[in-house]
N, CA and C of each residue as an Amber inpcrd file, in Angstrom:
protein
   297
  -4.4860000  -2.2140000  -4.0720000  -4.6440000  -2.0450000  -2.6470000
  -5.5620000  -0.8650000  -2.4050000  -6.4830000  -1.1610000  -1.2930000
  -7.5420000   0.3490000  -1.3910000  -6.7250000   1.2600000  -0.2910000
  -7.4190000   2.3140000  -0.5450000  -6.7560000   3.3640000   0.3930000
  -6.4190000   3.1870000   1.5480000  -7.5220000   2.6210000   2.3890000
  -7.7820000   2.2620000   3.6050000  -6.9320000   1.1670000   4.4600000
  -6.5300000   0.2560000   3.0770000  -6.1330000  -0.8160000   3.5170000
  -4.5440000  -0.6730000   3.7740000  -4.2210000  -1.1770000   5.4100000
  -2.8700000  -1.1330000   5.6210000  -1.8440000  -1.8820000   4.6180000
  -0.8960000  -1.3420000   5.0100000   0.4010000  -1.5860000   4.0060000
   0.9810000  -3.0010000   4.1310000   0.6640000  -3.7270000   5.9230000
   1.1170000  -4.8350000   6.3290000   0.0450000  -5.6110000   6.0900000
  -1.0530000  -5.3780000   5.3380000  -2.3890000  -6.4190000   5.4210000
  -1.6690000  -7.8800000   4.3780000  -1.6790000  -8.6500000   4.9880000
  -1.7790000 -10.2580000   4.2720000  -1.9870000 -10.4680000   2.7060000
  -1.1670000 -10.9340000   1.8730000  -1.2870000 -11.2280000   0.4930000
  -1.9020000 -12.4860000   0.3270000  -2.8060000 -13.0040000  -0.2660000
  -2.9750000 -14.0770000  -0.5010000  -1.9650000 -15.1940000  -0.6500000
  -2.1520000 -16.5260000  -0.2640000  -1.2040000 -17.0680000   0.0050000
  -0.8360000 -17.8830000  -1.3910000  -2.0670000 -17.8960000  -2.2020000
  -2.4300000 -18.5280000  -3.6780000  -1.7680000 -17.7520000  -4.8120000
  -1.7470000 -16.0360000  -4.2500000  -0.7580000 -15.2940000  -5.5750000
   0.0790000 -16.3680000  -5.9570000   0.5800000 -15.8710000  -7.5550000
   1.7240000 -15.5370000  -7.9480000   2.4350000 -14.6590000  -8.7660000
   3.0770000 -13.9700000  -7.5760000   3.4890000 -13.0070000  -8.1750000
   4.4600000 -12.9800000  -9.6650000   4.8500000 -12.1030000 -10.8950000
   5.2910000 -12.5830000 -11.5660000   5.8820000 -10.9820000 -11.8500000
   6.7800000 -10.4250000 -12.8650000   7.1050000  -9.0970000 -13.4130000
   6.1980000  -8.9450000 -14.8530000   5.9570000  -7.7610000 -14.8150000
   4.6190000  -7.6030000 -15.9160000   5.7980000  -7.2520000 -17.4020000
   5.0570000  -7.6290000 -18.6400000   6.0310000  -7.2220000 -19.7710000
   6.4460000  -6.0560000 -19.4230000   7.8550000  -6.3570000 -20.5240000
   8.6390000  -4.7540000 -20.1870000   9.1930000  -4.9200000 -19.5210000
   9.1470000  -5.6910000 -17.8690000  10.3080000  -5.6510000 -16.7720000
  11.1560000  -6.8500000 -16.7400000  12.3660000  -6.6610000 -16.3480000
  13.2350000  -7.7570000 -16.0140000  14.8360000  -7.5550000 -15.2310000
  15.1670000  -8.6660000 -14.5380000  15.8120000  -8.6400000 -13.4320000
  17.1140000  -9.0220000 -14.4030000  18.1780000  -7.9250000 -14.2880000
  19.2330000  -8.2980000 -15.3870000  20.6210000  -7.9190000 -14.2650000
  21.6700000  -8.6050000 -14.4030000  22.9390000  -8.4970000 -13.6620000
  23.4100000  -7.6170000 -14.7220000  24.0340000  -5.6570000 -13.6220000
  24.6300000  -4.6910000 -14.6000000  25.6080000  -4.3360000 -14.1010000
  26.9760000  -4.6130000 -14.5730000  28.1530000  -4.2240000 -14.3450000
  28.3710000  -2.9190000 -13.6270000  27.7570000  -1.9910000 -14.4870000
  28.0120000  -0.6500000 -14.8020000  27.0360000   0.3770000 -13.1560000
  26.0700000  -0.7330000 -13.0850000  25.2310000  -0.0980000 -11.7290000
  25.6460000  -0.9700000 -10.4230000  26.6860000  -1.7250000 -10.5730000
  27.4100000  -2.2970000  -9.6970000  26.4280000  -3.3910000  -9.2410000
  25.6450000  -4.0070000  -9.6550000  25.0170000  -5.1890000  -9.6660000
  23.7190000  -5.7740000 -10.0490000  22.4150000  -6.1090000  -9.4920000
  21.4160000  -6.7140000 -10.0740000  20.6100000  -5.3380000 -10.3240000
  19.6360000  -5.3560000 -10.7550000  18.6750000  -4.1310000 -11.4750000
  17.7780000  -4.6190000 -12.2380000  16.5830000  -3.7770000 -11.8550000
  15.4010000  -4.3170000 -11.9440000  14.8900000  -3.5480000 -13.2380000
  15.2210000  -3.7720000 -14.3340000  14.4890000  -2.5260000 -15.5430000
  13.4270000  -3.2230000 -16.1500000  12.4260000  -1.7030000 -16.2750000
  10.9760000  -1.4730000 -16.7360000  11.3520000  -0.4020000 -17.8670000
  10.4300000  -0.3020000 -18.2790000  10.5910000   1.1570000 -19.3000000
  11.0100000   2.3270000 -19.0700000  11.7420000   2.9630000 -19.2470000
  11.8270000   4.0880000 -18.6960000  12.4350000   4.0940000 -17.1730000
  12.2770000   3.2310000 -17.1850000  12.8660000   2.8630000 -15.1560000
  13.9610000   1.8770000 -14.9720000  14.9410000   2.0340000 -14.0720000
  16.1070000   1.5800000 -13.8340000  16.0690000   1.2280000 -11.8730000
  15.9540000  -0.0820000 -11.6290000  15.7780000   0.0730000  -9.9320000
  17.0190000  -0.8910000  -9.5970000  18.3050000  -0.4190000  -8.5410000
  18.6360000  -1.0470000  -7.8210000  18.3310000  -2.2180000  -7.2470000
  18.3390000  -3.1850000  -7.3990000  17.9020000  -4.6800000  -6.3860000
  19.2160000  -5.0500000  -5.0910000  18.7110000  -5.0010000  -4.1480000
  19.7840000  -5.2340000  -3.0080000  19.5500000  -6.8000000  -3.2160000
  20.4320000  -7.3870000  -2.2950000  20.4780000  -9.6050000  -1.9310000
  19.5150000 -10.3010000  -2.3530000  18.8340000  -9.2040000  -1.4510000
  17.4920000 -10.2060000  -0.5350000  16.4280000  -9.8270000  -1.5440000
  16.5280000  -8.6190000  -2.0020000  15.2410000  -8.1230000  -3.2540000
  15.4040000  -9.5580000  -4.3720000  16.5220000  -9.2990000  -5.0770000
  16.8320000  -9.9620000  -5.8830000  16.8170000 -11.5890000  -5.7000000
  16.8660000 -12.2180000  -4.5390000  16.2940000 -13.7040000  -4.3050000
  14.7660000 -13.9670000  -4.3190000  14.2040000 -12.7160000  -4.0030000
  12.7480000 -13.0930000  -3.9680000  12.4950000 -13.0350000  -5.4370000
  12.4960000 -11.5560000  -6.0340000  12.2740000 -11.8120000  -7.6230000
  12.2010000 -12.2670000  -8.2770000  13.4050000 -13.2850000  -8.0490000
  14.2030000 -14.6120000  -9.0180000  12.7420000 -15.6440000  -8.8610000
  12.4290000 -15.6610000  -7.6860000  11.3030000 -16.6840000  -7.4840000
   9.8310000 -15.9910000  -8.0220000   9.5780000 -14.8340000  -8.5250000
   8.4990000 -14.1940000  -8.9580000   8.2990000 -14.6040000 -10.5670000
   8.5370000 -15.7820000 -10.8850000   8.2760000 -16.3030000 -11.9570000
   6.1710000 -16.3120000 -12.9100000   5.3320000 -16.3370000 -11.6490000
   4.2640000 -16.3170000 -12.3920000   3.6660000 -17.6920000 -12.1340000
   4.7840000 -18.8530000 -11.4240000   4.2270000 -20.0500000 -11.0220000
   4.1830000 -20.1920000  -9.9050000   5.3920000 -20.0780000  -9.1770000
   5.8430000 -20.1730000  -7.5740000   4.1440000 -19.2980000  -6.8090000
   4.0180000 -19.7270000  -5.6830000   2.2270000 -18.4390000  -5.1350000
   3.5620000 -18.6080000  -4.4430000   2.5330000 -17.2740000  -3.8720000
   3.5220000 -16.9010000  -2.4320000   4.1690000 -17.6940000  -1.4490000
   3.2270000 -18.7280000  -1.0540000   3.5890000 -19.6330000   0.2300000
   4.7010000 -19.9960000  -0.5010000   4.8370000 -20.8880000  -1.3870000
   6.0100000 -21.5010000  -1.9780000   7.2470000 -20.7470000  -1.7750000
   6.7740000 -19.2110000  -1.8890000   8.0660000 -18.8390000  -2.5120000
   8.8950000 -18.1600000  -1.0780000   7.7050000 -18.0450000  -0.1400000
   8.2710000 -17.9800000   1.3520000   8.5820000 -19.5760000   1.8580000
   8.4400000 -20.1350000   1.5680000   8.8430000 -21.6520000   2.1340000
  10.0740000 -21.8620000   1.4750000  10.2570000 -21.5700000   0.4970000
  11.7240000 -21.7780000  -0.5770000  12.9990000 -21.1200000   0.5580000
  12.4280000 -19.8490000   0.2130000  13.2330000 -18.6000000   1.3260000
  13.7660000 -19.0640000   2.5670000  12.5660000 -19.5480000   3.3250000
  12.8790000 -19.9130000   4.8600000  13.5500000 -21.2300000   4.6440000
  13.0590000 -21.8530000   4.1330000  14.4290000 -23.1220000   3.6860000
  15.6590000 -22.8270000   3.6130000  15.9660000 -22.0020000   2.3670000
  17.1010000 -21.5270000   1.7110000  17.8490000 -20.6970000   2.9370000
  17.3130000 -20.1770000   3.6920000  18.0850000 -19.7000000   4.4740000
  17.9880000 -19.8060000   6.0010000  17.0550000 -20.4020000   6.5800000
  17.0970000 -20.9700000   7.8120000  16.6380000 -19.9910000   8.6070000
  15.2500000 -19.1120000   7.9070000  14.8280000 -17.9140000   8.8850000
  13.4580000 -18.5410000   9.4520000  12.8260000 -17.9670000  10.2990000
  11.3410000 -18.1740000  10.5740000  10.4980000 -17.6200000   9.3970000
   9.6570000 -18.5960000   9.0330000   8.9490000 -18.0230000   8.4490000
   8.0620000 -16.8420000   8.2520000   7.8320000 -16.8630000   9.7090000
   6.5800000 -15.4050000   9.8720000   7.2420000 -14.2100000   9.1720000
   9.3270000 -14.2060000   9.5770000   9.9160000 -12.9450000   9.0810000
   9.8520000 -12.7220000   7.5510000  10.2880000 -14.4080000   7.0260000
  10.3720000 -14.2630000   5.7470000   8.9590000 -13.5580000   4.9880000
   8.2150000 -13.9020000   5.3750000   6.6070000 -13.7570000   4.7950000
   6.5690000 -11.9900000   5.5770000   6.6800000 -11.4920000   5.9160000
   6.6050000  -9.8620000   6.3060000   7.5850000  -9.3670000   5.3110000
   8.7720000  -9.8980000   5.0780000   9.9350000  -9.0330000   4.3390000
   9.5380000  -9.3170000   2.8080000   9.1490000 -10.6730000   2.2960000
   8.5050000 -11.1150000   1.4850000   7.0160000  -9.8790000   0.4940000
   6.2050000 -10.1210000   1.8430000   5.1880000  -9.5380000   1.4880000
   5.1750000  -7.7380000   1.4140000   5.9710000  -7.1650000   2.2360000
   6.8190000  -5.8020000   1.8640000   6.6870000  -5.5130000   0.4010000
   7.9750000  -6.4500000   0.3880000   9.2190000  -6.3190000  -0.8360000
   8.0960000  -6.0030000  -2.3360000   6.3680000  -7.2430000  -2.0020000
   6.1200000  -7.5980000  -3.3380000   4.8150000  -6.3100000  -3.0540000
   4.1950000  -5.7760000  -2.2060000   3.4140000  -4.7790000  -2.4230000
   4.4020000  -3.7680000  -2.9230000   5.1840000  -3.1530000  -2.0190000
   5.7740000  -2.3100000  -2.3870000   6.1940000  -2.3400000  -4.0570000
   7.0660000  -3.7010000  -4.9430000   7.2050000  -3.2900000  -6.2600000
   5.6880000  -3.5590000  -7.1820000   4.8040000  -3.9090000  -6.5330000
   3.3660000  -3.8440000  -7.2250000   2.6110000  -2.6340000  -7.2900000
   3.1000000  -1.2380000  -6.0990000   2.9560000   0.0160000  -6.1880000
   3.0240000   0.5480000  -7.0430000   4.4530000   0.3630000  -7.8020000
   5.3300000   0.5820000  -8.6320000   5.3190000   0.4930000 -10.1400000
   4.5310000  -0.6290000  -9.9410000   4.1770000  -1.0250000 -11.6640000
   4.9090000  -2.5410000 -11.8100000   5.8540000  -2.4370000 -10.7420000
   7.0900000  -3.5590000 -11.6250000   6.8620000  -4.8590000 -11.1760000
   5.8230000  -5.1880000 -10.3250000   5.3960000  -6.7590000 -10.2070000
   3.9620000  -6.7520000 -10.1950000   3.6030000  -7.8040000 -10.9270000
   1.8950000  -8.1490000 -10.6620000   1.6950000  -9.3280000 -10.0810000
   0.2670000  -8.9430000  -9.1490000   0.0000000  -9.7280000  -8.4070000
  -1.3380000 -10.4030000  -8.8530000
C-alpha cells in the first residue's frame, strides 16, 4: 500500500488472499481460542477474523470470499466487503496475509 493511499481504498476484487509460510490459523486452548501464529508472533483471532481467514486459502479472490460471508450470514454486502477488506489490509500490514 503506498503512503498516500487511504486505508479504505478498494482491494481488487480478483485477489486471493492466502497466509504466507510460517503462518497459520490454529484452535489454542491455552489462549482461550483461535490464534493466528507466524514466527515469533502469536495474534488473537476474534469470530468474525477467524471466518474470513478460514476462507484466505490462496483460491477463494475476494469477491468470493465476501459473497460466501454475506451468504453465510445474511449481511449486505457493501458491510461485509468494508469489514472484509479492513480485516485483510490490516493483517497484510502485518506480514501475516498476502495479497
Amino acid at each position: 500500500m503506498m503512503a498516500d493511499e487511504p486505508a479504505y481504498a478498494p482491494l481488487d476484487p480478483d485477489v486471493r488472499p492466502r497466509l504466507p509460510r510460517g503462518a497459520r490459523l490454529a484452535h489454542n486452548e491455552a489462549q482461550g481460542g483461535w490464534v493466528l501464529l507466524a514466527p515469533e508472533r502469536v495474534f488473537k483471532a476474534d469470530v468474525i477474523a477467524v471466518e474470513i481467514i478460514k476462507r484466505c486459502d490462496g483460491k477463494a479472490t475476494l469477491c468470493e470470499i465476501v459473497d460466501d460471508l454475506a451468504e453465510a450470514y445474511s449481511a449486505p454486502r457493501e458491510r461485509i466487503l468494508a469489514d472484509v477488506t479492513a480485516l485483510l489490509r490490516g493483517l497484510a500490514e502485518k506480514r501475516l496475509l498476502e495479497l
